[in-house]
ROKOLMAR-132950 format. One record per residue (C-alpha): residue in three letters; z, y negated, x negated. Coordinates in steps of 0.02 Angstrom, whole numbers, plus 32768, in hexadecimal, padded with zeros to 4 digits. Layout:
<nudrens>
> code, Z, Y, X
> ALA, Z, Y, X
...
</nudrens>
This chain:
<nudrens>
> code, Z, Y, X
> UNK, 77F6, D097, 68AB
> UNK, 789D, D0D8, 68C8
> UNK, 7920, D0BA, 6959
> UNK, 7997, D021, 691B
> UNK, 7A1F, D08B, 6964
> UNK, 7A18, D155, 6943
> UNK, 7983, D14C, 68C2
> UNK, 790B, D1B0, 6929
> UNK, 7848, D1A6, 6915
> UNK, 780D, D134, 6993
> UNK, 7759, D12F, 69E5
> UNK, 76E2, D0A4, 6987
> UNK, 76C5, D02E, 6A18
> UNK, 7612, D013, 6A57
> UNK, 7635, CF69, 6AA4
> UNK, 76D3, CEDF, 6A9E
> UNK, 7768, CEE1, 6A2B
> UNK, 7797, CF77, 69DD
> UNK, 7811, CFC8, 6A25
> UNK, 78D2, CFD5, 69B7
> UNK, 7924, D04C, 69FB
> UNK, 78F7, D10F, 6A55
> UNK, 7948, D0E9, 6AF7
> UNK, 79C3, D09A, 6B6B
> UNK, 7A4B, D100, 6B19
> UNK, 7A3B, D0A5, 6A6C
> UNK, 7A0D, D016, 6AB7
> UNK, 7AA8, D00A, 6B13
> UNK, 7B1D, D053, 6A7F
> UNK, 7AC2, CFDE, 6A0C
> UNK, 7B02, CF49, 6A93
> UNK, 7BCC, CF97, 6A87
> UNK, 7BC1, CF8F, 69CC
> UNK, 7B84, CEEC, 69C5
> UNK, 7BF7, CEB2, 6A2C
> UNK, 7C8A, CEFF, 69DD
> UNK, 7C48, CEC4, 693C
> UNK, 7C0B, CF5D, 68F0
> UNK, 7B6D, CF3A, 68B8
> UNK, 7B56, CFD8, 6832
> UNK, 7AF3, D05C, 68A5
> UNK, 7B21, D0D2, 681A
> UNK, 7BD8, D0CF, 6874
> UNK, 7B99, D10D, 691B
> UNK, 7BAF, D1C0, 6940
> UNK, 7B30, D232, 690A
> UNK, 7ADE, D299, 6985
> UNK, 7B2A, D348, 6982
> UNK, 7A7C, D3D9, 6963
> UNK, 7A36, D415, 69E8
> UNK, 7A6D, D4A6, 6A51
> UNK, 79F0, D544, 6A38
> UNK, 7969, D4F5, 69D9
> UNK, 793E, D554, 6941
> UNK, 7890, D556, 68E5
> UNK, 783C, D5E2, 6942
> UNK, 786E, D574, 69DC
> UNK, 782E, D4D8, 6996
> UNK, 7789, D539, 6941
> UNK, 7768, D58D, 69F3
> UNK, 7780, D4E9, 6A55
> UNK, 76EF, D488, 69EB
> UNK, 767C, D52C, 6A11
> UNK, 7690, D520, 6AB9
> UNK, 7673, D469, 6AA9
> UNK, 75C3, D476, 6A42
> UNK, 75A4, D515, 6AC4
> UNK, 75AF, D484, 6B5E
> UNK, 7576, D3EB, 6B19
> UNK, 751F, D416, 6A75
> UNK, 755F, D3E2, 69B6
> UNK, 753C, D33B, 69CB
> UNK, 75C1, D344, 6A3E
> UNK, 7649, D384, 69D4
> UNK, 76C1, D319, 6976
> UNK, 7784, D32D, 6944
> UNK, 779C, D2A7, 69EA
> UNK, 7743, D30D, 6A57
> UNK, 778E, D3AE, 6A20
> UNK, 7845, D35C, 6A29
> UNK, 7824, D32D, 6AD5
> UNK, 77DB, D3D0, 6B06
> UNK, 788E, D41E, 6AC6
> UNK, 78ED, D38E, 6B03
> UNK, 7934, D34E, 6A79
> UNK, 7929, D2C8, 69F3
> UNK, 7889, D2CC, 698C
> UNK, 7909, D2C2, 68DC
> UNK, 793B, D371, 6920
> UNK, 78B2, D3B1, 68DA
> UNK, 78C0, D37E, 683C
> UNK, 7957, D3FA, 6828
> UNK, 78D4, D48C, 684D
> UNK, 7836, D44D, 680A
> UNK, 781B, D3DE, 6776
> UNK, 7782, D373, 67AB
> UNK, 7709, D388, 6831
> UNK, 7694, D3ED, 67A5
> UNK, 771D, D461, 6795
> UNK, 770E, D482, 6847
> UNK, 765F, D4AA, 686B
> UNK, 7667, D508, 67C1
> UNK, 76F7, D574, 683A
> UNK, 767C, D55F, 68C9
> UNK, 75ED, D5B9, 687A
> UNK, 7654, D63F, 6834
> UNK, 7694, D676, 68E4
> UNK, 7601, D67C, 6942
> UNK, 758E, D6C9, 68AA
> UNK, 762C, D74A, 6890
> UNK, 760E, D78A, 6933
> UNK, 7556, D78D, 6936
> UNK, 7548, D7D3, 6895
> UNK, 756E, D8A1, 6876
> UNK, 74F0, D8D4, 67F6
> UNK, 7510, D958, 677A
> UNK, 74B8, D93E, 66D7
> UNK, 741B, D99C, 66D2
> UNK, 73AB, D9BB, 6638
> UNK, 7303, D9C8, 66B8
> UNK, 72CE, D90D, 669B
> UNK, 7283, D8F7, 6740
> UNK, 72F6, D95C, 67B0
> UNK, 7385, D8CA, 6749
> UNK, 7308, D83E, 6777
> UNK, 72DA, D868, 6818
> UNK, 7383, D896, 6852
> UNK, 73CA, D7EA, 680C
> UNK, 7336, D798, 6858
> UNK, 7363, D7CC, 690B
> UNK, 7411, D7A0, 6902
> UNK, 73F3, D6E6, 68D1
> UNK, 7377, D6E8, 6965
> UNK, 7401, D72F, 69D3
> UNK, 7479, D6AF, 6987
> UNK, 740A, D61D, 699E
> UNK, 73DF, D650, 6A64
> UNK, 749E, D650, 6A85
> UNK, 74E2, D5BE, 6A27
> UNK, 7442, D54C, 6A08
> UNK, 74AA, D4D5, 69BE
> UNK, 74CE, D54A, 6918
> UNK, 7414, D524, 68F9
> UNK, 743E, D46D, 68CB
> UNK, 74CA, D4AA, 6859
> UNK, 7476, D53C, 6807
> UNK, 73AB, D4F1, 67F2
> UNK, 73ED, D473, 674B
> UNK, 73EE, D47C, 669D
> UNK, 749B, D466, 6695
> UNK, 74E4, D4E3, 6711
> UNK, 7598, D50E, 672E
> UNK, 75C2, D59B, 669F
> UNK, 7621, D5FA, 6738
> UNK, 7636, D6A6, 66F2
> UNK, 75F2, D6F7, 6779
> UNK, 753B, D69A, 674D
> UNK, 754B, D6BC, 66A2
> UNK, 7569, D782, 66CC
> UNK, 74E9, D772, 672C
> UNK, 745C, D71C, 66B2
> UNK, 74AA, D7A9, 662A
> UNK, 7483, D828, 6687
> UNK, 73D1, D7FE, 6699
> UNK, 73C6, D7C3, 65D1
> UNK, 73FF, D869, 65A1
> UNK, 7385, D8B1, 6601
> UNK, 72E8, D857, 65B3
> UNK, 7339, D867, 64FC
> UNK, 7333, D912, 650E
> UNK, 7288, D910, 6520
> UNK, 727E, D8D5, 6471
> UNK, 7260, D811, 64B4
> UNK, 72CF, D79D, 643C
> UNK, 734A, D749, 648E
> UNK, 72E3, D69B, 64A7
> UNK, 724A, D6F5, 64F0
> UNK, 72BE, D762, 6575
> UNK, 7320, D6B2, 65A5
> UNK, 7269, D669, 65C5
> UNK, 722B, D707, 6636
> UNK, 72D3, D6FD, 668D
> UNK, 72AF, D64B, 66B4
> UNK, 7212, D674, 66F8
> UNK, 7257, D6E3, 6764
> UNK, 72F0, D67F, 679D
> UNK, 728A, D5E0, 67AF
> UNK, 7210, D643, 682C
> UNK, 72A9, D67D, 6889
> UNK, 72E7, D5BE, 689A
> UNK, 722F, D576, 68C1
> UNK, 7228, D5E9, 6961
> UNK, 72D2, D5B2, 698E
> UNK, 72A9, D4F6, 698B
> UNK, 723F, D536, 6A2C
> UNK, 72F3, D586, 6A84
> UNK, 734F, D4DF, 6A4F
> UNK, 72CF, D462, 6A8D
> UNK, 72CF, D4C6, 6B30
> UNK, 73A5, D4D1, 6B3D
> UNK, 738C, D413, 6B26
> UNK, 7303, D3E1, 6B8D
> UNK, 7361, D454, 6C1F
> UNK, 73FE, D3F9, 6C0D
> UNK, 73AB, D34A, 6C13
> UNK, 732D, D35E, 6C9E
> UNK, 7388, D3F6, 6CF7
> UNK, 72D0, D445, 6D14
> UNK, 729C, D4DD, 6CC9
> UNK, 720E, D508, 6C66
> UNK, 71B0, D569, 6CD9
> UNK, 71CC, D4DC, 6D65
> UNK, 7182, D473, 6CF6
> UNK, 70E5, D4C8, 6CB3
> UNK, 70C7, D4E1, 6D82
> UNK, 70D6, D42E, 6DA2
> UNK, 7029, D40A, 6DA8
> UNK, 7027, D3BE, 6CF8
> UNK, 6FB6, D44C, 6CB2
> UNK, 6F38, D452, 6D35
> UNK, 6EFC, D3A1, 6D05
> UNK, 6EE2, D3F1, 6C60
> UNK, 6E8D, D497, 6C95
> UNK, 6E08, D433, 6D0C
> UNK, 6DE9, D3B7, 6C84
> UNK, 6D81, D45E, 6C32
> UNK, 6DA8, D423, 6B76
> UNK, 6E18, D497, 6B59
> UNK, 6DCA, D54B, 6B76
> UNK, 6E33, D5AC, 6B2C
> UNK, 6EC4, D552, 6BA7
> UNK, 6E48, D57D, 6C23
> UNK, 6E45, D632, 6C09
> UNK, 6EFE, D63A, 6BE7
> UNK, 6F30, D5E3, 6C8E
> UNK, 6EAE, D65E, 6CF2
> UNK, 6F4D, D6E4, 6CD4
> UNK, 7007, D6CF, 6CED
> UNK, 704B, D64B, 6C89
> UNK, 70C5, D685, 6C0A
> UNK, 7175, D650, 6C31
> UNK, 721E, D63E, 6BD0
> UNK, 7221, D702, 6BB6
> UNK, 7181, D6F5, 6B51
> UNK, 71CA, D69D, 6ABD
> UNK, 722C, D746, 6A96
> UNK, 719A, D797, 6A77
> UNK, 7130, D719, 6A2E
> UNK, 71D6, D71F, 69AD
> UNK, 71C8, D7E3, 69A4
> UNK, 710C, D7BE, 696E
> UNK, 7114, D743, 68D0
> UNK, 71AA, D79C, 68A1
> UNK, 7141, D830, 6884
> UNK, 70B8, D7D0, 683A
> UNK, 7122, D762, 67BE
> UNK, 7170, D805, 678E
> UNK, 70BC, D86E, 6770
> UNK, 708F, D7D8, 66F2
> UNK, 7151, D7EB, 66A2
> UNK, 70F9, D8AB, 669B
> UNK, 7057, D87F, 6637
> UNK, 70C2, D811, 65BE
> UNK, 7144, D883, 6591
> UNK, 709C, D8F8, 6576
> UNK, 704A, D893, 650D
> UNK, 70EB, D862, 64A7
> UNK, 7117, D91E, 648A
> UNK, 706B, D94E, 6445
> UNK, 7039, D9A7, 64E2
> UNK, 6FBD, D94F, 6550
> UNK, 6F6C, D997, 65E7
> UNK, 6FDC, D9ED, 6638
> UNK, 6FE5, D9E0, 66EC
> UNK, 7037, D94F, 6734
> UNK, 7063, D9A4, 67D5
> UNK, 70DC, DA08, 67A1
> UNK, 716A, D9D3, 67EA
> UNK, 7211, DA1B, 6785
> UNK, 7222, DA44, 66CA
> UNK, 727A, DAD8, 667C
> UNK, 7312, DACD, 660D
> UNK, 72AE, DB0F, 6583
> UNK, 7214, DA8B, 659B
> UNK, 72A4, DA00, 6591
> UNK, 72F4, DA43, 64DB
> UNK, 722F, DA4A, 649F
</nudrens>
């Protein structure tokens, strides 16, 4: 629905009649045309553009909205309001609200991202790796975006996902094998960051913390019950808070990428060689 007046997107209503027009303003210019017999609202003046909003401005303004509220929260209304102006402002910057988080993602990723291409497979992976944990810790809400099949083809992702393809093809992997381990390895990266987002949410709803939580009395039940000995054992130390999750990251990271290892091995005719080693020389990677 769209104001009867200026043409602005209007709010669907939850409740009642739907609302015709964005405010008192049209309302009341709508009532002077009427009576003056101008009933065309083509023939009432057209706002003049905003002062001072630009795209980087209106880009910048839904970041700091999906920052606040999360991405649910963000729509051209919102953003308009945000800037103060009307939500077909927008439209003069952005195309469609797809256009926009498109803009969003390549922002924030563009300044997260600062990775020179590297022909050492897993120093590429590992680096890439850590910066879409970094990402995901500071702007949870990317995760939503980013964790689909059809993600926004920002140019800073796409670097990004080249950088580590290039990478793997050079270690003689074709390039539907090298998408598949990069997917591995990105889709590790995004399963650990489901645990930062549910927390950012669950802290925003209830306002308590995870460690207040876990020392609410809620585990002892479970620890006396003795069916769980392995919680028993585990809650006889400190119980690991928020901080932990870094490190249980840091862990499977070097894990997924040891198996990446053995199958890169395998695929290049050499098997057995040790999975610990941790960086690859120019010369293994042109092999």
């Amino acid at each position: 629905m769209r104001c009867a007046q200026c043409g602005a997107e209007l709010p669907v209503a939850g409740r009642g009649r739907p609302r015709r027009y964005c405010g008192r303003a049209c309302q009341a210019r709508a009532y002077r045309a009427r009576k003056d017999g101008v009933l065309n609202r083509r023939s009432a003046p057209k706002p003049r553009p905003a002062v001072g909003v630009d795209r980087v401005g209106v880009v910048r303004a839904a970041i700091r909205l999906a920052d606040a509220e999360g991405m649910s929260a963000v729509s051209m209304q919102r953003v308009a309001a945000q800037l103060g102006v009307a939500a077909m402002t927008l439209y003069r910057h952005v195309r469609s609200k797809d256009e926009l988080v498109t803009a969003m993602v390549e922002a924030v990723f563009a300044e997260h991202s600062s990775s020179p291409r590297s022909a050492d497979w897993r120093a590429q992976l590992e680096h890439q790796a850590r910066q879409e944990w970094q990402l995901y810790q500071r702007r949870p809400w990317v995760l939503a975006v980013l964790a689909s099949t059809r993600p926004p083809l920002a140019g800073a992702v796409l670097a990004s996902v080249d950088r580590s393809m290039t990478a793997l093809t050079g270690r003689g992997l074709d390039p539907r094998a090298a998408l598949s381990t990069y997917l591995l390895v990105s889709g590790y990266v995004q399963g650990m960051a489901l645990l930062v987002v549910a927390e950012s949410q669950a802290l925003r709803d209830t306002g308590v913390r995870a460690g207040t939580w876990w020392s609410s009395g809620r585990l002892a039940g479970l620890v006396d019950s003795g069916r769980y000995p392995w919680l028993t054992e585990l809650a006889t130390g400190e119980l690991p808070g928020p901080e932990a999750v870094d490190g249980w990251f840091e862990f499977g990271l070097q894990r997924v990428l040891d198996g990446v290892a053995v199958f890169l091995d395998v695929h290049s005719g050499h098997p057995g060689e040790s999975v610990d080693q941790r960086s690859w020389s120019a010369s293994d990677s042109a092999r």
